[in-house]
N, C-alpha and C positions, 0 to 999 in steps of 0.2 A: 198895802193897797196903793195902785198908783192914782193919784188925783188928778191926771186931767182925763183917766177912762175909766176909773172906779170899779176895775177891776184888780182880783189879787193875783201875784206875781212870786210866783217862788222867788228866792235867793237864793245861787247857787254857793258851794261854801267856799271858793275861792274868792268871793264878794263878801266872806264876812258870814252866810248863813247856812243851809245846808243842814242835817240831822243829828239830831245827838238822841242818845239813849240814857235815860235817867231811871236808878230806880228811888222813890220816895214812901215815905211813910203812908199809909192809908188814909191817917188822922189829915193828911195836908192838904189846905184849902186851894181853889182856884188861883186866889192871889197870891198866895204862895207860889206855886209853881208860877205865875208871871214874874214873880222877884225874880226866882232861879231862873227863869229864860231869860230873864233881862241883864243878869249879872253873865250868865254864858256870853249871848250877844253884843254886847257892849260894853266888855271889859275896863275899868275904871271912866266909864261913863260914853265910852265911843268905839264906833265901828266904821270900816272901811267907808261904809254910808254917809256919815258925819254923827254929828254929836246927836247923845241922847235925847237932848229938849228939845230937836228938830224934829222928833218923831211924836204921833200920838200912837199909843199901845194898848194891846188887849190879847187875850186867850181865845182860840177860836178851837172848838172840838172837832171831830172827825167828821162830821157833814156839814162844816164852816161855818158852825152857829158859833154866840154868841158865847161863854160862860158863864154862868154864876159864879159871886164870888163867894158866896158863903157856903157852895156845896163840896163835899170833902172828897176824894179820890177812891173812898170805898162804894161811895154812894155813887159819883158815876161809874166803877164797875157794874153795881145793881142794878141801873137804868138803863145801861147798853147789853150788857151780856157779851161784852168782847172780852178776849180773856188777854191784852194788849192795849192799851190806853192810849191814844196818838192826839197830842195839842199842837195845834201850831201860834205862835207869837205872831200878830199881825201889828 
C-alpha cells in the first residue's frame, strides 16, 4: 500500500514483485503462506524495495480482503468455490 495515498500498488517483478505460482498443502494456514511470500519476496530479509522491518505485511485474498490467520487453504477453497486460489502479499 502506498502511504501518502493509501492505495494499493502492484509491483512489477523487475522491482522485486510480480507473480509466483505455488502449490501448497491444503492443511496450510493463512500465515503460513505469508511466511512463504515473505521468504519469496525478501530473500534473506531484503528486497529491491529495502529491507524487510521497513515494511508492515499482511495476506490479502482475491477481493483485497483481509485474511484470517487460522483459516486453512482447503477451507478457503470451500468458501470461495474458485477452483485457483489467488493471494496477494501487501
Amino acid at each position: 500500500m502506498d502511504t501518502k495515498d493509501k492505495i494499493l500498488r502492484q509491483v512489477r517483478t523487475k522491482y522485486g514483485g510480480g507473480t509466483r505460482r505455488l502449490s501448497v498443502d491444503k492443511n496450510f494456514k493463512s500465515e503460513d503462506l505469508l511466511k512463504k511470500a515473505t521468504d519469496l519476496f525478501f530473500p534473506g530479509g531484503m528486497s529491491p524495495k529495502g529491507p524487510l522491518e521497513y515494511f508492515t505485511r499482511g495476506l490479502l485474498d482475491y477481493k483485497s480482503h483481509k485474511c484470517e490467520f487460522d483459516v486453512t487453504v482447503s477451507e478457503m477453497y470451500d468458501s470461495s468455490a474458485l477452483t485457483t486460489l489467488r493471494f496477494y502479499l501487501s
